[in-house]
Backbone as a printed PyTorch tensor [residue, N CA C, xyz], in Angstrom:
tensor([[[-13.0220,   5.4370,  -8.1910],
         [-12.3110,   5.9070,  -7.0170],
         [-11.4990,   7.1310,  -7.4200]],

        [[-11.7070,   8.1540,  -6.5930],
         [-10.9270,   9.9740,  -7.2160],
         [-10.1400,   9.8860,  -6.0640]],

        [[-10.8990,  10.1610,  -4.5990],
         [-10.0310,  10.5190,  -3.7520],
         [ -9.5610,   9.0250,  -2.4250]],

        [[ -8.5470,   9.0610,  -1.9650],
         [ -7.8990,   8.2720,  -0.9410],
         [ -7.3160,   9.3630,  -0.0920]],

        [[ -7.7280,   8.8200,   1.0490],
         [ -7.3780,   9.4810,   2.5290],
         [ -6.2380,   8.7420,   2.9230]],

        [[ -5.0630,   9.2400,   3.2050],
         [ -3.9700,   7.8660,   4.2970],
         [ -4.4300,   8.9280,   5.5960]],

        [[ -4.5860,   7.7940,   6.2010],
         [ -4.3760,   8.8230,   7.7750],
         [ -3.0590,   7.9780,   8.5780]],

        [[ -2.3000,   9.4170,   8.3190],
         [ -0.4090,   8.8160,   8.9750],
         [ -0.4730,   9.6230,  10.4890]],

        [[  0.5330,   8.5050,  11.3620],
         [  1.1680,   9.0220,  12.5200],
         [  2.1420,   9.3170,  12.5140]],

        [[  2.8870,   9.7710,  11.4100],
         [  4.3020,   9.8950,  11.5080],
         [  5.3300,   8.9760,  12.3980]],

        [[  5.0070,   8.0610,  11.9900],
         [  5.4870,   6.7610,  12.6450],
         [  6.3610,   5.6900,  11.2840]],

        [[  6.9520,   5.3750,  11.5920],
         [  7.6270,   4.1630,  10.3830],
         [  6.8720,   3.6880,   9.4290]],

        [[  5.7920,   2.9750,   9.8510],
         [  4.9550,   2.2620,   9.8260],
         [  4.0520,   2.9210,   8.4700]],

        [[  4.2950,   4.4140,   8.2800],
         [  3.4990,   5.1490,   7.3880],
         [  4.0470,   5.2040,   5.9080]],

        [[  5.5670,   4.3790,   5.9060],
         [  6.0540,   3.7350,   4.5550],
         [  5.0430,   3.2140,   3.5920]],

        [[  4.6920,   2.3050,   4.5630],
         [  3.9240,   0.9150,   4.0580],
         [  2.7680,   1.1910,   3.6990]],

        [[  2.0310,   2.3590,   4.0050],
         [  0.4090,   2.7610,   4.3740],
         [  0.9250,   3.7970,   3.0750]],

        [[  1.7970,   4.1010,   2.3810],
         [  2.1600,   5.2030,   1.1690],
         [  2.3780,   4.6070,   0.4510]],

        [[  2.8890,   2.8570,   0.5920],
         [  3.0390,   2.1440,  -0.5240],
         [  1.7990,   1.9430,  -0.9490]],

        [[  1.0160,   1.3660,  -0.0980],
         [ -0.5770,   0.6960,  -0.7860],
         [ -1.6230,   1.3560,  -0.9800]],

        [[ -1.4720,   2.2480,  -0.9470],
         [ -2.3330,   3.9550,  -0.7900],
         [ -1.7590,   4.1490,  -2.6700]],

        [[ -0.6890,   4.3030,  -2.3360],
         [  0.1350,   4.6110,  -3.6860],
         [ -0.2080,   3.0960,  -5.2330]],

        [[ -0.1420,   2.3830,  -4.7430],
         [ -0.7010,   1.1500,  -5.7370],
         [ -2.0950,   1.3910,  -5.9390]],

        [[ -3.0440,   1.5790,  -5.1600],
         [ -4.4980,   2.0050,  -5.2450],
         [ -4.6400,   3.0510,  -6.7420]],

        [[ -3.8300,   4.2060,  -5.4450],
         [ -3.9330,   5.6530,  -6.6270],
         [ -3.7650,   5.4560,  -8.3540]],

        [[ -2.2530,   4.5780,  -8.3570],
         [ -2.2240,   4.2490,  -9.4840],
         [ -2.8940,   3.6280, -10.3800]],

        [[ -3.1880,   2.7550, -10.0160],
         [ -4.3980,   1.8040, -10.6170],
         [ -6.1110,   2.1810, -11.0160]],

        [[ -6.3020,   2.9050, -10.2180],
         [ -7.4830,   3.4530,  -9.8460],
         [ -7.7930,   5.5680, -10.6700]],

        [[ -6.5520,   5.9070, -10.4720],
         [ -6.1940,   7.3740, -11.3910],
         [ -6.7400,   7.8840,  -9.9840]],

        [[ -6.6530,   8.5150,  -9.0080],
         [ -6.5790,   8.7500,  -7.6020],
         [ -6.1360,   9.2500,  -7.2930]],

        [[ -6.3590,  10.3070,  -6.6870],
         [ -5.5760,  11.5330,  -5.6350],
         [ -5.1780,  10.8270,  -4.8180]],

        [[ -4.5590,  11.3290,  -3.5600],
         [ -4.3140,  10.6390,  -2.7120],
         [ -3.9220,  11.9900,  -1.2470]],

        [[ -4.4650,  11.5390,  -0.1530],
         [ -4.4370,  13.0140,   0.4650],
         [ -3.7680,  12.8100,   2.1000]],

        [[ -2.4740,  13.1400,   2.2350],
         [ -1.8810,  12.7230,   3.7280],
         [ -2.5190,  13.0360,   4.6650]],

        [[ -2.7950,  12.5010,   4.9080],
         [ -3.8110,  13.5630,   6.6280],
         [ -2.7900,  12.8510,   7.8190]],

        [[ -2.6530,  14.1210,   8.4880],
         [ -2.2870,  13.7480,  10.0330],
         [ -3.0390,  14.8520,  10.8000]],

        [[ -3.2970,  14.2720,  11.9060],
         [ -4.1040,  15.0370,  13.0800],
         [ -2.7090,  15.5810,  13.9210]],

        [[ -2.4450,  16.5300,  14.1490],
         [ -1.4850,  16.9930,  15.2350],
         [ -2.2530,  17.2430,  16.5440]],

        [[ -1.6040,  17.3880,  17.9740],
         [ -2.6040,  17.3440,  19.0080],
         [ -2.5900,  18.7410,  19.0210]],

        [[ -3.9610,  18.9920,  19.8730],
         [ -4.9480,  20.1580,  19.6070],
         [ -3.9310,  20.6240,  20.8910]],

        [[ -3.8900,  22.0910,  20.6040],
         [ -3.3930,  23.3370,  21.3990],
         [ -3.8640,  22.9700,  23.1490]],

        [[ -2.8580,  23.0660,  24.2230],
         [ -3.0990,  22.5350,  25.2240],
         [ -4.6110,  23.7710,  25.2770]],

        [[ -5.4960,  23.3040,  26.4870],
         [ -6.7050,  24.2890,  26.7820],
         [ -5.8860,  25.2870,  27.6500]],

        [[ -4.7280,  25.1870,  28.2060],
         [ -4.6760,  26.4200,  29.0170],
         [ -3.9620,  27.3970,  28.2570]],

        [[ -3.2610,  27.5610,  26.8480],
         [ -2.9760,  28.3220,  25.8720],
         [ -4.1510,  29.3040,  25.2780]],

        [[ -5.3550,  28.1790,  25.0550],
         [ -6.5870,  28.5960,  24.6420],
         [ -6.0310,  29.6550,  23.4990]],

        [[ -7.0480,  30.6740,  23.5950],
         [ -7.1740,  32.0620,  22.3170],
         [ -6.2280,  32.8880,  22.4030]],

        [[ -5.3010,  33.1290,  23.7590],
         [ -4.6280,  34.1780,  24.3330],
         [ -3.0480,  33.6180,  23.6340]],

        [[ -2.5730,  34.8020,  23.2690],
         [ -1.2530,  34.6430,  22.8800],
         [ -0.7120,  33.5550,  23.9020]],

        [[ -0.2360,  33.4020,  25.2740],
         [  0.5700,  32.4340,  25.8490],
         [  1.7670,  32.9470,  25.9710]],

        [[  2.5430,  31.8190,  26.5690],
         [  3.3940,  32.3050,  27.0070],
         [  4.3810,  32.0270,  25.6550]],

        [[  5.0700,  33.1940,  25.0070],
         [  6.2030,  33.0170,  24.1250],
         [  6.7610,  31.1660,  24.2460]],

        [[  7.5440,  31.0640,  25.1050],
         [  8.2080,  29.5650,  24.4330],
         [  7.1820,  27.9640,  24.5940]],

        [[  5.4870,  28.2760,  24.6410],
         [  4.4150,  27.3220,  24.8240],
         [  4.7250,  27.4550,  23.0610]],

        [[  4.4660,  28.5770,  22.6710],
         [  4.1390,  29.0890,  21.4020],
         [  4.6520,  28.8170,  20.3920]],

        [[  6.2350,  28.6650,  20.6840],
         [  7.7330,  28.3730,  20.1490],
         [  7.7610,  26.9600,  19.9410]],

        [[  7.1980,  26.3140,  20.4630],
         [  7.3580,  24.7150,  21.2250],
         [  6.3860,  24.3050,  20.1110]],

        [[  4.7810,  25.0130,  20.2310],
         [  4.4200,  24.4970,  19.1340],
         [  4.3150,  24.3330,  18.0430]],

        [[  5.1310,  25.6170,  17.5440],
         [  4.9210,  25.9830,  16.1350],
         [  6.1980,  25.1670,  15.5810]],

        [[  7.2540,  24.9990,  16.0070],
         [  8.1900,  24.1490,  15.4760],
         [  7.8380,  22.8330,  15.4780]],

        [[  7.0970,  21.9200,  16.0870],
         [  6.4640,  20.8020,  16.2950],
         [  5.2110,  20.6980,  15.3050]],

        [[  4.9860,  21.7540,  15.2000],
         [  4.0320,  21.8810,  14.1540],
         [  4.8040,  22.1100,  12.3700]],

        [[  5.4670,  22.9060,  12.8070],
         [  6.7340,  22.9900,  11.5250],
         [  7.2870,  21.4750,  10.8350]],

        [[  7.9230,  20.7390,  12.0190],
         [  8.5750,  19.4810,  11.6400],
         [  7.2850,  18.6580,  11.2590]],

        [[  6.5750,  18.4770,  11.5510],
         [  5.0680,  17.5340,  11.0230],
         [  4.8450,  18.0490,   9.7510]],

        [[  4.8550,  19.4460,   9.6190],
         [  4.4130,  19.2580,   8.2380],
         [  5.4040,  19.2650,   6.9160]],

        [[  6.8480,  19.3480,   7.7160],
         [  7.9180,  19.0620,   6.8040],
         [  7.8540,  17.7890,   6.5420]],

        [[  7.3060,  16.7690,   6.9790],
         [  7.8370,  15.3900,   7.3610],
         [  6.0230,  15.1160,   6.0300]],

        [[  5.1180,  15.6590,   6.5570],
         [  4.1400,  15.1940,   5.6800],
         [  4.2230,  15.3330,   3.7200]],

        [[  5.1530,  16.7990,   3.8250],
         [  5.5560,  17.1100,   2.6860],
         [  6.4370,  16.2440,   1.6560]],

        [[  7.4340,  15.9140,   2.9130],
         [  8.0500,  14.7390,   2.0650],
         [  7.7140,  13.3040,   1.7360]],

        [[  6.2310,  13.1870,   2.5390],
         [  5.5880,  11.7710,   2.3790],
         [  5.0430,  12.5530,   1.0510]],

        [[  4.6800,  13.3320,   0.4730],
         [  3.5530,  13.5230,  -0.9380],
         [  5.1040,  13.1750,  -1.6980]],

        [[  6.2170,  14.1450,  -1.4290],
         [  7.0250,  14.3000,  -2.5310],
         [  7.1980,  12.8060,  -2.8900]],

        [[  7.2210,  11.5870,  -1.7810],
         [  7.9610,  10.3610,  -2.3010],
         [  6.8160,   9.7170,  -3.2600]],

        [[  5.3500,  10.2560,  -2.8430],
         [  4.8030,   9.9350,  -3.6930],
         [  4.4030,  10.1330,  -5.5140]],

        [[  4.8870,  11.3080,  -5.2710],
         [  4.9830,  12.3060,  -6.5420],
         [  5.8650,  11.8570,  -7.4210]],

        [[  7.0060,  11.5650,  -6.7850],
         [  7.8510,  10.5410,  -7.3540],
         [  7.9390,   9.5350,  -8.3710]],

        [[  6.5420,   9.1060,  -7.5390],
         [  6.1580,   7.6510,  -8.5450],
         [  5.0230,   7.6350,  -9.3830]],

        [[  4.5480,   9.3420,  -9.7380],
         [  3.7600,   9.7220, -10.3440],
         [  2.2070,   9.4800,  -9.9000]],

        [[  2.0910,  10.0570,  -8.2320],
         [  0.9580,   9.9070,  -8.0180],
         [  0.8010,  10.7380,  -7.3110]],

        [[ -0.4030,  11.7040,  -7.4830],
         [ -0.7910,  13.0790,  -7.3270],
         [ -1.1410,  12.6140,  -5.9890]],

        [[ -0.3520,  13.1340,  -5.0840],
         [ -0.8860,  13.6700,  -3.6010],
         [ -0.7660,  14.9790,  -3.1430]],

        [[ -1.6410,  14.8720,  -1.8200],
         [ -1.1500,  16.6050,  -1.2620],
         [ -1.2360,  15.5040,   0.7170]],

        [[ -0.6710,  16.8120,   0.9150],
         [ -0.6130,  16.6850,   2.3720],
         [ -1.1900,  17.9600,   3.3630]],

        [[ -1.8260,  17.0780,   4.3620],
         [ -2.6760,  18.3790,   5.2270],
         [ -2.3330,  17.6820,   6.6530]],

        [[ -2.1280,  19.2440,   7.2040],
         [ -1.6920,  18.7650,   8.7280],
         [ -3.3200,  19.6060,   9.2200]],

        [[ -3.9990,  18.9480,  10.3120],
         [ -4.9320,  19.1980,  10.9770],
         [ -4.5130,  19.4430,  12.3720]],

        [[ -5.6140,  19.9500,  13.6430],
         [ -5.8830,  19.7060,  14.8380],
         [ -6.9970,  19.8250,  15.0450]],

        [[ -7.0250,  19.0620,  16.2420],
         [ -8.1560,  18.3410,  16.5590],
         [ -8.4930,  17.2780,  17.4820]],

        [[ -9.6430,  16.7350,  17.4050],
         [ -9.5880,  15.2800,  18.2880],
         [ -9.8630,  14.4220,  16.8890]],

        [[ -8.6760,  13.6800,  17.1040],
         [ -8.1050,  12.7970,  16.0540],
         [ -9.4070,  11.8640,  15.1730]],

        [[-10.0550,  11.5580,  15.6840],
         [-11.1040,  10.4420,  15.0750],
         [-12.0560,  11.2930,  14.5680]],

        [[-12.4010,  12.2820,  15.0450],
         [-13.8290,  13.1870,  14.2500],
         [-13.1730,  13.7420,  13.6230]],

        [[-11.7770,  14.5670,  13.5360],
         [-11.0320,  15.0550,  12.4820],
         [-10.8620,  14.4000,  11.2280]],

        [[-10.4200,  13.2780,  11.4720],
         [-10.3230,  12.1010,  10.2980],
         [-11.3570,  12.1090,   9.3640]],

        [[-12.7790,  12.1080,  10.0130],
         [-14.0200,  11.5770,   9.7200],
         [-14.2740,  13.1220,   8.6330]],

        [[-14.4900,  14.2500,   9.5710],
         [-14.7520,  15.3690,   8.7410],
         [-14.1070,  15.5200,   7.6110]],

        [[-12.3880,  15.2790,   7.8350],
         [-11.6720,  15.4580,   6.5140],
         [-12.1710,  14.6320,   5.1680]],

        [[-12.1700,  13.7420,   5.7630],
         [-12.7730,  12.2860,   4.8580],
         [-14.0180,  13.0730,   4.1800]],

        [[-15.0650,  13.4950,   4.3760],
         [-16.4120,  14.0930,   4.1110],
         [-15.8800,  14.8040,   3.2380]],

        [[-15.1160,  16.3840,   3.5820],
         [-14.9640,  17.1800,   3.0880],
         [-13.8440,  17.0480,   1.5270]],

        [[-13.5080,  15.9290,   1.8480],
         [-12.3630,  15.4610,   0.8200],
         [-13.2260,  14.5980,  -0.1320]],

        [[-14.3060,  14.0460,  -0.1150],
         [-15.0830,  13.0120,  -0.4530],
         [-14.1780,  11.8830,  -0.9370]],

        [[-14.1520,  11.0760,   0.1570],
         [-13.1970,  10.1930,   0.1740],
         [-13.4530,   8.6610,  -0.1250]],

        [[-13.3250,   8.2080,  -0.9520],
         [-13.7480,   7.0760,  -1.2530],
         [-13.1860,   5.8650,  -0.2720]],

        [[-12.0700,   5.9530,   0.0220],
         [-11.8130,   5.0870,   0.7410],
         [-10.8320,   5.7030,   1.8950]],

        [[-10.6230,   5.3120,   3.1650],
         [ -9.4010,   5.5210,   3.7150],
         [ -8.6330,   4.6670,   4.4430]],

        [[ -7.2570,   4.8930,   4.2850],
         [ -6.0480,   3.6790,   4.2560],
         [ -5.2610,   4.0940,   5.6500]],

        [[ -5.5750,   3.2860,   6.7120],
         [ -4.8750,   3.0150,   7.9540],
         [ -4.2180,   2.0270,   8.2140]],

        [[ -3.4090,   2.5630,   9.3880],
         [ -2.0020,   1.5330,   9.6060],
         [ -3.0480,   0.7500,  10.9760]],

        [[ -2.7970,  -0.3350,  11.1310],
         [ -3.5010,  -0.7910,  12.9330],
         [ -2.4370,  -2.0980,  13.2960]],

        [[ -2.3500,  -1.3950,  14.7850],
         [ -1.2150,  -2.1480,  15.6600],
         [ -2.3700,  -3.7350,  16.0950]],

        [[ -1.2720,  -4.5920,  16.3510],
         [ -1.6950,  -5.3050,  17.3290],
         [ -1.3150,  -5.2750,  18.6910]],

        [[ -2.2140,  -5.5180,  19.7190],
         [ -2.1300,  -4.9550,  20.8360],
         [ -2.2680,  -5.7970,  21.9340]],

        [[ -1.7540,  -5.8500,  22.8360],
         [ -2.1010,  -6.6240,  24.4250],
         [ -3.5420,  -6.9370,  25.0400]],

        [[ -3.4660,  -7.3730,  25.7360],
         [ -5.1490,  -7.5570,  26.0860],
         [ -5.3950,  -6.6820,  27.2890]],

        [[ -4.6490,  -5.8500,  27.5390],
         [ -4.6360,  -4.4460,  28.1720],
         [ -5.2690,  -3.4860,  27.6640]],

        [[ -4.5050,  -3.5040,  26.5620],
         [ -4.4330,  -2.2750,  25.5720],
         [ -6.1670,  -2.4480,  25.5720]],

        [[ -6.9120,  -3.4210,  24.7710],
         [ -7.8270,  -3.6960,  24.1010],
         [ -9.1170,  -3.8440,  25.5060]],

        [[ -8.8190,  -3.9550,  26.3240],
         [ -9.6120,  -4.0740,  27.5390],
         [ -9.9910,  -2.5670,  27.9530]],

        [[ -8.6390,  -1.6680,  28.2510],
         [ -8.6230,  -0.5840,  28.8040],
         [ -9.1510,   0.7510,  27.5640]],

        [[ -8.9360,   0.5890,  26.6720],
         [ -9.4080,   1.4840,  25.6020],
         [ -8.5070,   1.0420,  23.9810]],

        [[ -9.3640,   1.4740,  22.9810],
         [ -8.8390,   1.3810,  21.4260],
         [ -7.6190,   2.3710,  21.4510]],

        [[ -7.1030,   2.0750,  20.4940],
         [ -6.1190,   3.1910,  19.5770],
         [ -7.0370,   3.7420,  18.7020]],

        [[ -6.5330,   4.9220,  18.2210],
         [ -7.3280,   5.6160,  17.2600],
         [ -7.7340,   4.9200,  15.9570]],

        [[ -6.5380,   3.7170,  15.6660],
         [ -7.2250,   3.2150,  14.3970],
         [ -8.5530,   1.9830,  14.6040]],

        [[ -8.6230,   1.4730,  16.0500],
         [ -9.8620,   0.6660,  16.2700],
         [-10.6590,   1.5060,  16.2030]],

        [[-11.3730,   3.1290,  16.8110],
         [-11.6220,   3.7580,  16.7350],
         [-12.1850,   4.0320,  15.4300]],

        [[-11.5450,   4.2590,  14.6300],
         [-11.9290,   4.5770,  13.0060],
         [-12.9360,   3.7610,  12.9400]],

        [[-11.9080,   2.1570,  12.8680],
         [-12.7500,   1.0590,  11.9370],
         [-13.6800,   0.9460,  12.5820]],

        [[-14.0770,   0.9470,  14.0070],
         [-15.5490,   0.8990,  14.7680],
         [-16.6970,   2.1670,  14.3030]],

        [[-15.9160,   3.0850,  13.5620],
         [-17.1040,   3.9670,  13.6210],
         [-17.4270,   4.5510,  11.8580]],

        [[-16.5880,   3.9330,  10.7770],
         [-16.5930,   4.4020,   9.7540],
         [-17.2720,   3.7960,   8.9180]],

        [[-17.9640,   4.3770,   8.0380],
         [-19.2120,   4.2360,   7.1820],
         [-18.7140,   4.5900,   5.3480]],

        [[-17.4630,   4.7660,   5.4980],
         [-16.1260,   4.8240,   4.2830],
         [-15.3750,   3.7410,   4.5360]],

        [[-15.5490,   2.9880,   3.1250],
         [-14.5850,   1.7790,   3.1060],
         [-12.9270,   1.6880,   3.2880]],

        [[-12.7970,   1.0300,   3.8900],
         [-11.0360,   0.9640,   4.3890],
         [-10.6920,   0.0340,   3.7700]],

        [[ -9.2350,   0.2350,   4.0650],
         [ -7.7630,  -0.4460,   3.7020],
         [ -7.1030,  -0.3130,   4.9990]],

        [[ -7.0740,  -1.2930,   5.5150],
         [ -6.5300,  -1.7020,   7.0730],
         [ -5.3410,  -2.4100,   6.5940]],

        [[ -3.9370,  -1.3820,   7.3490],
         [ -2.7990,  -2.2740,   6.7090],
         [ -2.3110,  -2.4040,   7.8250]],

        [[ -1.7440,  -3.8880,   8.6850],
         [ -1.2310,  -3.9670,   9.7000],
         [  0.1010,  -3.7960,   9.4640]],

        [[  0.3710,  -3.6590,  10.7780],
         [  1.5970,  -2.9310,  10.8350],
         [  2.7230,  -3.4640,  11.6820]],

        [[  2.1880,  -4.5420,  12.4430],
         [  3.0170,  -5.5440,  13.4600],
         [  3.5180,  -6.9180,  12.5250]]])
């Protein structure tokens, strides 16, 4: 095992998914690579500059994500385990998937909620999503 994918939401919950990501790495001599998907540029921004504060709005939102991803590697670095962090956009599940490819990822380590019978009736979260469609072995760490 070289490389590990975490795929974080910048959510709490992405402690726990850096701890066992991080025990892997160690054990294993393992990179370890933050991925978060940020949401893709509204379509009515599209290619065209936009309007100044659409622009403002995103790039600081985009700023704080990847401050926040930076300091998920540093805590890892910490404990002497080589990570990096990459902020993406995209549509979250084929993003994941490509990164994963392009990273050659041996495994990747998600957080998954438990959910209502709403939730699960009306559509997945992105991490059912994954595990329904991934052909790279996981580490499913719940999170409820």
């Amino acid at each position: 095992m070289k490389n590990i994918l975490v795929a974080v939401d910048l959510e709490p919950g992405d402690v726990l998914l850096l701890i066992h990501a991080g025990e892997l790495a160690q054990k294993f001599g393992a990179k370890i690579w933050i991925t978060h998907v940020a949401a893709p540029d509204p379509d009515f921004v599209g290619f065209d500059a936009g309007p100044l504060y659409i622009r403002k709005t995103l790039a600081d939102d985009l700023r704080e994500e990847h401050k926040n991803l930076r300091g998920y590697s540093k805590l890892l670095a910490d404990q002497g385990v080589s990570a990096d962090a990459i902020l993406l956009q995209g549509p979250t599940v084929d993003t994941i998937f490509d990164e994963a490819t392009k990273l050659e990822a041996d495994i990747i380590v998600i957080g998954a909620h438990k959910h209502n019978f709403l939730k699960r009736v009306f559509g997945q979260d992105v991490s059912h999503q994954i595990i329904d469609r991934s052909k790279i072995p996981m580490l499913i760490v719940p999170l409820d």
